[in-house]
C-alpha angles and dihedrals in degrees: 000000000000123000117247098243118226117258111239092229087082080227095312103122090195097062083064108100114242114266095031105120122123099239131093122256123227108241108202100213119216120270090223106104116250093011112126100188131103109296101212110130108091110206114176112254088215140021113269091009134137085211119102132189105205118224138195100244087251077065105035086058091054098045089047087054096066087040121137119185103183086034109152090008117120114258078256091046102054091041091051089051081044105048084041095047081048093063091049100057103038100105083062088069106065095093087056089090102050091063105230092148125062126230119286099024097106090282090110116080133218089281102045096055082045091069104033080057092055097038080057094242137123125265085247094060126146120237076243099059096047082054101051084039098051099041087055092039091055100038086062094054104031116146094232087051090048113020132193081012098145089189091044094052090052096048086051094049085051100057091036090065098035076058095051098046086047092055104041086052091052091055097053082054098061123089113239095183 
């Protein structure tokens, strides 16, 4: 008969390291065939469903790239989920003006990345760099340099209010103390 062996923690259970229990731990694999990872990011496998697959996160990334939320939902529809999810999550926008967050790190909303993309700039761009985009951009298409050019004007009226949203966005941003 084998003698019990006396535990090291002298009988104080928090000197024991974390993870040092003697059971064995449950590992979730990856649904993704032939992946042999952990498999601990959930991700739905339909629209509207309990049921879960469960990625590595290599996978999860992937399965999140081809996702579409509003996927099989009327134009109406889908405004209607968005404009109510919207609500929802609007206290989570306060830190948005005080600027914590750079450009191009999820701090810059639909709009915003509307009008970076007309005014032909990364979703990363400076305040600097819209201004200097949209003053070449317009004086190409001004109405006095091309007039009762009815593409022109629009194109002018486009990156005028991708300038304005820019702008007004950027001064929510700063700081008046």
């Amino acid at each position: 008969m084998t003698r019990a062996r006396r535990s090291t923690d002298w009988g104080f259970p928090r000197w024991r390291g974390y993870g040092s229990s003697r059971e064995a731990v449950n590992v979730r694999i990856c649904d993704r065939h032939g992946c042999n990872d952990a498999g601990d990011c959930p991700a739905p496998k339909s629209p509207n469903s309990p049921d879960r697959w469960y990625f590595c996160q290599r996978h999860a990334a992937e399965y999140n790239a081809g996702w579409d939320y509003f996927a099989g939902l009327d134009k109406e529809e889908a405004a209607r989920r968005e404009a109510d999810e919207r609500t929802e999550s609007a206290g989570y926008k306060e830190s948005a003006h005080y600027g914590w967050a750079g450009s191009g790190d999820g701090s810059r909303s639909r709009d915003e990345l509307r009008a970076l993309e007309a005014l032909g700039l990364e979703p990363d761009a400076d305040f600097d760099a819209v201004r200097k985009a949209w003053r070449s951009r317009a004086k190409e298409v001004h109405p006095d340099v091309k007039p009762g050019d009815a593409e022109a004007a629009t194109a002018f009226q486009t990156y005028q209010l991708a300038y304005e949203v820019l702008r007004a966005a950027e001064e929510r941003r700063e700081w008046k103390g």
